[in-house]
C-alpha positions, -999 to +999 in steps of 0.1 A: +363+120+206+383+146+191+374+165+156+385+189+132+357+215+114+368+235+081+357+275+079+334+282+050+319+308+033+283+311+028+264+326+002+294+331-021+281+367-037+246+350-049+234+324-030+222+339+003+213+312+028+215+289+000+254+282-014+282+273+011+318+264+003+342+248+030+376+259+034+409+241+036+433+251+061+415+273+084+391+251+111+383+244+147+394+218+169+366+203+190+372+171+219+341+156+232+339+137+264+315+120+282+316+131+322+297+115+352+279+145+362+248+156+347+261+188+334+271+203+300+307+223+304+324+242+279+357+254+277+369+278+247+403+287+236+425+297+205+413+330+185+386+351+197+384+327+227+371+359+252+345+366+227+329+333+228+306+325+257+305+291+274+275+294+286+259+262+264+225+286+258+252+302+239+275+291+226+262+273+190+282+237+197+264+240+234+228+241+224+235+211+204+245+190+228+219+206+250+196+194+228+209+157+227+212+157+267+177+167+269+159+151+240+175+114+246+172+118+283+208+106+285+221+097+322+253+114+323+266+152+309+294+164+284+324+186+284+333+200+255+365+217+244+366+244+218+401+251+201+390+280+181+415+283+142+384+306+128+381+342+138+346+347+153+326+374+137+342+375+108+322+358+084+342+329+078+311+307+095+329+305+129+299+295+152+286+272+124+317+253+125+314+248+163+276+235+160+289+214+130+317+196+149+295+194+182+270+177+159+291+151+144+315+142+177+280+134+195+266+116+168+299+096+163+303+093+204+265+077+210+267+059+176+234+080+174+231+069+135+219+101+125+216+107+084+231+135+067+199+160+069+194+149+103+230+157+118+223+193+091+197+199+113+206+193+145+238+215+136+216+244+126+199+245+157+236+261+172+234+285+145+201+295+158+213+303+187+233+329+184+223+340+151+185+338+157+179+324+126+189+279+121+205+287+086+221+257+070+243+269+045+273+268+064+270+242+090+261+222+060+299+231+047+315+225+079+296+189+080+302+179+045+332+198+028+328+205-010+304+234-024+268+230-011+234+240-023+211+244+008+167+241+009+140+251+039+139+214+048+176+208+056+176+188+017+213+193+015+234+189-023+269+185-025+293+191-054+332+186-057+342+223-057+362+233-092+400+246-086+394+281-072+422+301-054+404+326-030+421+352-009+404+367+024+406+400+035+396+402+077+394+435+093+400+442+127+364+456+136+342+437+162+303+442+161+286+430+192+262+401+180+278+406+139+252+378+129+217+394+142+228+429+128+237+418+095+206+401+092+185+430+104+197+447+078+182+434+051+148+438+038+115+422+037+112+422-001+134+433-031+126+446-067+121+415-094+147+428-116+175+421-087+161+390-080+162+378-111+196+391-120+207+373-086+191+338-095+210+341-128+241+340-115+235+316-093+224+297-119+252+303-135+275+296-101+260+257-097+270+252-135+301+262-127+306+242-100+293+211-122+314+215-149+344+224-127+348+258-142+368+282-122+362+309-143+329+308-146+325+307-107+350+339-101+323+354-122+290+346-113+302+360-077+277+384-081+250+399-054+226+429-062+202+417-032+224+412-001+256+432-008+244+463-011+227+466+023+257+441+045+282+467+028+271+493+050+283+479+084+322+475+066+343+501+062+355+513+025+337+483+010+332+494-027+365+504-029+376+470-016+359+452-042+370+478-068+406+475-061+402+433-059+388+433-094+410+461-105+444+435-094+426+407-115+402+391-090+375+373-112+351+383-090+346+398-050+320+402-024+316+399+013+322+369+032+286+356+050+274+380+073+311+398+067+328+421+078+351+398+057+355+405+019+370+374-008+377+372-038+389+344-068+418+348-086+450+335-097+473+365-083+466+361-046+491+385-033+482+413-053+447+410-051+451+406-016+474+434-012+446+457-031+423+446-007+441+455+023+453+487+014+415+496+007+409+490+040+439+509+052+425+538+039+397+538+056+420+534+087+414+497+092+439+472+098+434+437+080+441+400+080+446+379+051+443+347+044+448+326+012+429+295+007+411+271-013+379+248-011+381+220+009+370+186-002+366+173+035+342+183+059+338+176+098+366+147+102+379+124+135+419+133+138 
């Protein structure tokens, strides 16, 4: 069983844990197979390979099947191959797109009939484990495709994204366990004014995203609870977003967890150029990539 997972981008500037979009043309290639042994191999390759453990504990596509193995009492093991297309640590929901793949190429292998929240679920238990924390919001992208609106209880809404163009802006730094840290950075409670200025434009993002209006998604990439503190750990990040709205992005913020920065636009190669030159100045080399939303998720090829 062989499968291919889209990137995504959580959050989206206002939707923390909550709003996911998958991407097109940036994924993972996961094969599947069923071995005689009772064991659980992994083998990784492709970007970032050496930074990703094989260790199934570990590694977020790993603890899914673990859990499979060991919850159905199954008779025989897996072995599992990882072609990795999405930078890990970056932001660009690397690990989710493992657990989401790993999840689907069992479910289709077994003809385990799992529903959508289910297969959601057992996804986010990879995320769990090397994030420490089963978010959904981009497994649930990686799954499905499309724009998706996350809850506690794995209750997962999809929506045909509207016609963005989004540029992203990788630097080349490396934080040892990028998913903890930028989740320990953030705190226990925020002021109400924030909050309510955040579930505004959120608000305002979902209507968007209903009524297919580009526009009014580049702008309701907004974030005054998450940003602020996340923009800490990457390099020159203000002046990053400044220089992306000052070359006509419609709006900017950090990718996920980041380091990764995007923005929405129509002039990707000059807001991308602004972007990277920000983070040239703060002596950082950078990536880009352009892309859009992608309407698939998790498919056999």
């Amino acid at each position: 069983m062989e499968v291919y997972a889209p990137a995504s981008i959580a959050n989206l500037g206002p939707g923390f844990d909550v709003f996911g979009l998958a991407l097109d043309g940036i994924g993972d290639f996961f094969k599947l197979s069923i071995i005689k042994e009772k064991t659980l191999s992994i083998s990784v390759n492709g970007l970032g390979a050496d930074s990703i453990p094989s260790d199934a504990i570990r590694n977020s596509a790993g603890t899914v099947l673990k859990y499979i193995y060991e919850s159905r009492g199954l008779s025989h093991g897996f072995h599992a191959e990882i072609i990795k297309g999405i930078p890990p640590g970056r932001g660009l929901g690397s690990s989710g797109a493992s657990a989401a793949a790993a999840a689907y190429a069992v479910n289709k292998l077994l003809n385990l009939g799992l529903a959508k929240g289910e297969l959601v679920k057992l996804a986010a238990l990879g995320e769990a484990a090397v994030s420490g924390s089963a978010h959904a919001d981009n497994v649930s992208a990686s799954l499905l495709g499309g724009f998706v609106i996350v809850d506690f209880d794995y209750d997962v809404v999809r929506l045909e994204p509207p016609n963005i163009r989004i540029v992203i802006a990788v630097p080349e730094i490396v934080y040892e366990a990028k998913t903890k840290l930028a989740r320990s950075l953030l705190p226990e409670s925020v002021r109400l004014k924030e909050a309510v200025l955040n579930v505004g434009k959120a608000s305002r993002m979902a209507a968007a995203v209903a009524l297919k209006d580009s526009t009014l998604f580049g702008r309701s990439i907004c974030d005054k609870l998450v940003e602020p503190f996340r923009a800490k750990i990457i390099p020159n990040f203000w002046r990053v977003k400044e220089k992306a709205l000052d070359a006509g992005a419609l709006g900017c913020s950090i990718a996920g967890g980041g380091p990764s920065v995007f923005a929405v636009g129509e002039d990707l190669e000059e807001i991308g150029n602004a972007m990277s030159e920000a983070f040239e100045e703060a002596g950082v080399k950078c990536s880009t990539y352009f892309t859009k939303p992608s309407v698939e998720g998790v498919r056999v090829i």
